[in-house]
N, C-alpha and C positions, 0 to 999 in steps of 0.2 A: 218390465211391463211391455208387452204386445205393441207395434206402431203400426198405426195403420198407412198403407202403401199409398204414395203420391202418383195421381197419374201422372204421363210424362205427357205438358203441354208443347213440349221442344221453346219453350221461351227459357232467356238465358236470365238468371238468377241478376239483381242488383247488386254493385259492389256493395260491399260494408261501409260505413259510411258511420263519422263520427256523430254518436248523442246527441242530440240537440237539451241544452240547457235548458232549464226549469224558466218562467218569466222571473220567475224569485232569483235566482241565481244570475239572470243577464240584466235585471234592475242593481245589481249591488256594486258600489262604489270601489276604483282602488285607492288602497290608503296612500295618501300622500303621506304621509312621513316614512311609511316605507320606500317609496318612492325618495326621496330624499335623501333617507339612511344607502339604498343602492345604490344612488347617485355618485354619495361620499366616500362608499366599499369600493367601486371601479376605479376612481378617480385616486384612492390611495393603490391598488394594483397597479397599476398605470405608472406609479413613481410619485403622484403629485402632494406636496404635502397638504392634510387638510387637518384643520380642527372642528370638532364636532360640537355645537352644542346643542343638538337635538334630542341627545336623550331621555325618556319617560320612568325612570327608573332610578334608582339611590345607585352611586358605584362604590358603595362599602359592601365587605360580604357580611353574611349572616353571620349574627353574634355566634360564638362555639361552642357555648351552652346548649342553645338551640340544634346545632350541627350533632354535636353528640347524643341528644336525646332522641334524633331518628338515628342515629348508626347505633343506638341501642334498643331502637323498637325494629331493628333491623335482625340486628342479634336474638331480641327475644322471640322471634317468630312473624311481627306482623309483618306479610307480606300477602295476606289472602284478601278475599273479599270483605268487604266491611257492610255495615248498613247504610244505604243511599241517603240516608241522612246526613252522615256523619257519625264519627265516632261519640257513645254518649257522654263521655269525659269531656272532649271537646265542647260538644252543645252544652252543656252543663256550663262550662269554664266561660263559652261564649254569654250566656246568658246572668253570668252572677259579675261579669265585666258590665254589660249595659245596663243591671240593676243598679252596680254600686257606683260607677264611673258616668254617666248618660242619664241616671235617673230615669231609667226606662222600665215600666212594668212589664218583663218579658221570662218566661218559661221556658225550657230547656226544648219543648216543643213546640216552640213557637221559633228556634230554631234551624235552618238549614246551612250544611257545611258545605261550600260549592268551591269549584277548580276556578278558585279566582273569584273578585269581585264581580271580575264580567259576566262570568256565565248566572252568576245572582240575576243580574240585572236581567240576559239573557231567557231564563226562566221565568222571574217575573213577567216581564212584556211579553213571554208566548202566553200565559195563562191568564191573562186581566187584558190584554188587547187582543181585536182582531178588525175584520174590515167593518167598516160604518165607524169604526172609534179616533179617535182624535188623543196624538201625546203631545203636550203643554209643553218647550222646552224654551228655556232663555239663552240667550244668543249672544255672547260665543257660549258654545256646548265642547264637550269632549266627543271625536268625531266620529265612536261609535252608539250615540243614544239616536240618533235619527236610524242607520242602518238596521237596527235591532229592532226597530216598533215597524220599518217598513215590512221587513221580515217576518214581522206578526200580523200584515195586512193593513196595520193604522197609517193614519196621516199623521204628518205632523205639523203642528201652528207654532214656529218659530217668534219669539217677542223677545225681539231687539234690544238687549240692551247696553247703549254703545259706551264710546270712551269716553266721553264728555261727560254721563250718568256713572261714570266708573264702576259699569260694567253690573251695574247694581239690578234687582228685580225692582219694580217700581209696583206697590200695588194694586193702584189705575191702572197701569197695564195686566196687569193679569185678572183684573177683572171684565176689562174690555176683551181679551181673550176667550175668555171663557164664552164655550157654548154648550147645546145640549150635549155635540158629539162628542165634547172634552172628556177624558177617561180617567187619563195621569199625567200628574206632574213630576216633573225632576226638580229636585234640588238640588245642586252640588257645594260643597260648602266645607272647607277650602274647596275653589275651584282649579280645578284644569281645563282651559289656560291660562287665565286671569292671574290667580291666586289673590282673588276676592273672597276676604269673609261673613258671612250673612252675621249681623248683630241681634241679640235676644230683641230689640224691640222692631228691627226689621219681618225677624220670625214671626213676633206679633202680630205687628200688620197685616202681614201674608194668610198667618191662620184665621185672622177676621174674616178675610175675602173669602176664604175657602171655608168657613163656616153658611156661608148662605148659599155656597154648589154643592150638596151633602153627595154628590155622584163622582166626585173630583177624586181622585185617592193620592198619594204621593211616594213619589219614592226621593230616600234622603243618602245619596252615594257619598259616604262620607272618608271612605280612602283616604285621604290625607288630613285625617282627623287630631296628630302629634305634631304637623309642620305649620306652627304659627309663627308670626314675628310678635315679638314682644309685644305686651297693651291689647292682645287679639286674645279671645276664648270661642272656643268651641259650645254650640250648645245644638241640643239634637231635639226636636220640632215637635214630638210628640211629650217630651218631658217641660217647654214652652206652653203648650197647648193638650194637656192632658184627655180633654176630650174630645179630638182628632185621634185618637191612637185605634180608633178602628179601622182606619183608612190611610196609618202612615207603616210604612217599609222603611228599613234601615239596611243600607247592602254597604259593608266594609270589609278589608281582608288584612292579609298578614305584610304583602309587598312592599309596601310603601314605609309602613313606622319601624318595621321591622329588618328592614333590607330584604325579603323573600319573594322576588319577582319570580325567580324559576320555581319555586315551590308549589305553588295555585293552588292556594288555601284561601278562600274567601265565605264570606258567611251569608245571608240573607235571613232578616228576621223582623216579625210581624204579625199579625192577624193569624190565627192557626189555620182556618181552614184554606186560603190562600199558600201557606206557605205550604200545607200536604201536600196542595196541587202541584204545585213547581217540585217538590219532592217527587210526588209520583212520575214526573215530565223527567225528571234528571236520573229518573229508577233505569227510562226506559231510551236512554241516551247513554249518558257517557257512566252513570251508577255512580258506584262511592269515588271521593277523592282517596289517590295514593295512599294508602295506608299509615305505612311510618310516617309519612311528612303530615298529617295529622299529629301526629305525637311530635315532631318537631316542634308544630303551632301550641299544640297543648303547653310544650314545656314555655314558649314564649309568652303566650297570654297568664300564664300564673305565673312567671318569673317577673327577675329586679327589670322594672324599668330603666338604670343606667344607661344601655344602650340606647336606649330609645331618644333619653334626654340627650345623649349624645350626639348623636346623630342629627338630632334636630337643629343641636344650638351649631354647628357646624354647618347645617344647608342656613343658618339665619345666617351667618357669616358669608355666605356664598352669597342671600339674595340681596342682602347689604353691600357686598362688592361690584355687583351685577348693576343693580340701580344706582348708585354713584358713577358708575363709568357709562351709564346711558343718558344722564339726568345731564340736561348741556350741551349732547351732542347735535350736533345743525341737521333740522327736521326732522327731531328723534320727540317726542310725546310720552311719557310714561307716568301712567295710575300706579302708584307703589303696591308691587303687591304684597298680600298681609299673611299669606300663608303658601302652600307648596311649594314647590321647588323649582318655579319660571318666570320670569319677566316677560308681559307681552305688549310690545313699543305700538305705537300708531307710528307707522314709516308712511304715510301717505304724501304728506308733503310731496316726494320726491317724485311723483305724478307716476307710478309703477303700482299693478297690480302684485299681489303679495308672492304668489307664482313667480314672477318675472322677476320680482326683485329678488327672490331665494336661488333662482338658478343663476341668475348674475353673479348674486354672493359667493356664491360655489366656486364657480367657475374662473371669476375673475381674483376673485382673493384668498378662496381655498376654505372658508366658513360654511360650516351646513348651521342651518336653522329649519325650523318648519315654519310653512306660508300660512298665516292667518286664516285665509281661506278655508284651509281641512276645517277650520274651528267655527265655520260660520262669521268670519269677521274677515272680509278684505284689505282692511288699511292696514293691519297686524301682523306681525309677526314673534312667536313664538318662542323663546331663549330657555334653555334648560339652566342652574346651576347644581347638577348634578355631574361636576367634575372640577375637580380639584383648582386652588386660587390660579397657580400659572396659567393654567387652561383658559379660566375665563378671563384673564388678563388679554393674553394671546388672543382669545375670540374679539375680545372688544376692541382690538387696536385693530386688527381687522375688517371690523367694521366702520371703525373712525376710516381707516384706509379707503374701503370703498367706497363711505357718501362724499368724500373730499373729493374723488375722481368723477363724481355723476355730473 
């Protein structure tokens, strides 16, 4: 095509000069536990010995059932594009899991197969938030649901709920939260970081309050849905409260019960016309999840749960060791947790913000953890038992180590 000629003003051109960031992109947080985790990487380069137990993640691999049914959807061809949905096996498999297991009335289209539970969530908060709207989250959170609703324009109204409340939703508080602006609530349940589990008649309560805000909707991230401690059941909000289920979301994946972190297979399912929108949002982003690792999740979701229970009754073993070796220790606080795979202490006593006391950790005794803080909760700190019993022995003594020197 033709350009048209510049006349010459003899002014010299401006250097190039880097982008200037989006507001959205210079508002957004860095993660502290990455920050932590690089902390822990240099400091082992370096020579220094460190134990870690920051991790968000199971460290068992994926069952080999699983593994061979993508290196066979591998073989048979899928490697092309799929439908932005998901594969309809999957949605299908997704969907006859929440009827018969969740007691949830849900349709294969009512369905979405997402890269991860996060981009569920992700999806959801760009199409049900924006600005003027308000997301409801209970404090400590996991410390990407604040980022994600800012990202969609929302505010969010943080309710507190601390160690003394064991961490619990109380539902005076979240009635008194509640305003017109209010849009969504989170649930999480098992929580991260807590690992607090909501009770059928906690549920109850909740769904009262949110019966008389009909504008309220919920989303219920239930990711660590297989890691209970014994006398704990899982129950899902909209099979409690049957007629809320126009207004409740359920975002779960494969990572967590199944060991499939690098996989990102996660699902989102719900209200149909909601869930098309977040389908058509994910047509026009990132499209289908990986192909074969769909047929991995396929063979998991309709296969023997053994692993699963295995895996589980083994992270109880971990949170059980975890809390006995914190329970006692001088200015250490702990709500026992009742499901996933972390203990999260109240170290406040020691008159340290939870930053300052992680980087000390580090540094002076060679222990990474994550600082309460990322979670909305200052006095805390974070403990994975996602590594093996020596590990978290090793970590604990560690830490006996360090509050004995403060």
């Amino acid at each position: 095509m033709p350009r048209v000629p510049m006349p010459d003003t003899g002014m010299i051109a401006a250097p190039c000069t880097t982008p200037i960031l989006s507001a959205r992109a210079r508002a957004l947080k860095p993660s502290l536990t990455l920050a932590i985790s690089a902390r822990a990487k240099a400091l082992r380069a370096a020579g220094k010995d460190v134990c870690s137990l920051s991790a968000g993640e199971p460290d068992f691999d994926t069952p080999a059932f699983i593994r061979q049914a993508a290196a066979d959807a591998l073989e048979a061809g899928h490697t092309r594009y799929g439908p932005a949905a998901g594969e309809p096996a999957l949605r299908s498999a997704i969907a006859a899991k929440l009827c018969s297991e969740n007691q949830l009335a849900i349709s294969p289209e009512q369905v979405l197969v997402t890269n991860g539970g996060k981009q569920a969530l992700y999806n959801l908060f760009q199409v049900l938030l924006g600005p003027g709207d308000e997301l409801l989250l209970p404090s400590p959170y996991w410390l990407s649901y604040p980022e994600m609703a800012q990202l969609a324009g929302a505010s969010v109204a943080l309710i507190p709920c601390s160690p003394a409340q064991g961490f619990r939703l109380d539902p005076a508080q979240l009635e008194a939260a509640i305003t017109p602006a209010s849009k969504l609530l989170v649930l999480n349940s098992p929580g991260n970081p807590t690992g607090m589990v909501l009770s059928r008649p906690e549920l109850e309560a909740i769904a009262a309050v949110l019966r008389r805000h009909p504008q309220v909707a919920v989303v219920c991230d239930e990711i660590y849905e297989f890691l209970l401690a014994p006398g704990h059941s899982h129950h899902s909000l909209a099979a409690v409260a049957p007629d809320l289920a126009g207004r409740v979301f359920t975002v779960n994946g494969f990572a967590k019960g199944w060991a499939m972190t690098g996989w990102r297979v996660g699902w989102l399912a719900g209200p149909s016309t909601v869930v098309a929108a977040a389908s058509a949002l994910q047509s026009q982003s990132t499209s289908n999840v990986c192909s074969f690792a769909q047929f991995g999740a396929l063979a998991a979701i309709n296969g023997p749960r053994d692993c699963v229970r295995a895996m589980a009754a083994k992270f109880d073993e971990r949170r059980n060791l975890l809390a006995a070796g914190l329970t006692g220790m001088d200015g250490v606080k702990l709500e026992p947790p009742q499901g996933a795979f972390y203990a999260f202490p109240d170290v406040s006593a020691h008159g340290l913000d939870s930053m300052t006391f992680c980087n000390r950790l580090l540094d002076e005794v060679g222990l990474a953890v994550v600082p309460g803080v990322a979670f909305g909760e200052d006095r805390c700190i974070r403990l994975s038992c996602a590594a093996n019993p020596s590990t978290l022995a090793d970590g604990l003594e560690r830490l006996k180590r360090f509050l004995a020197a403060l």
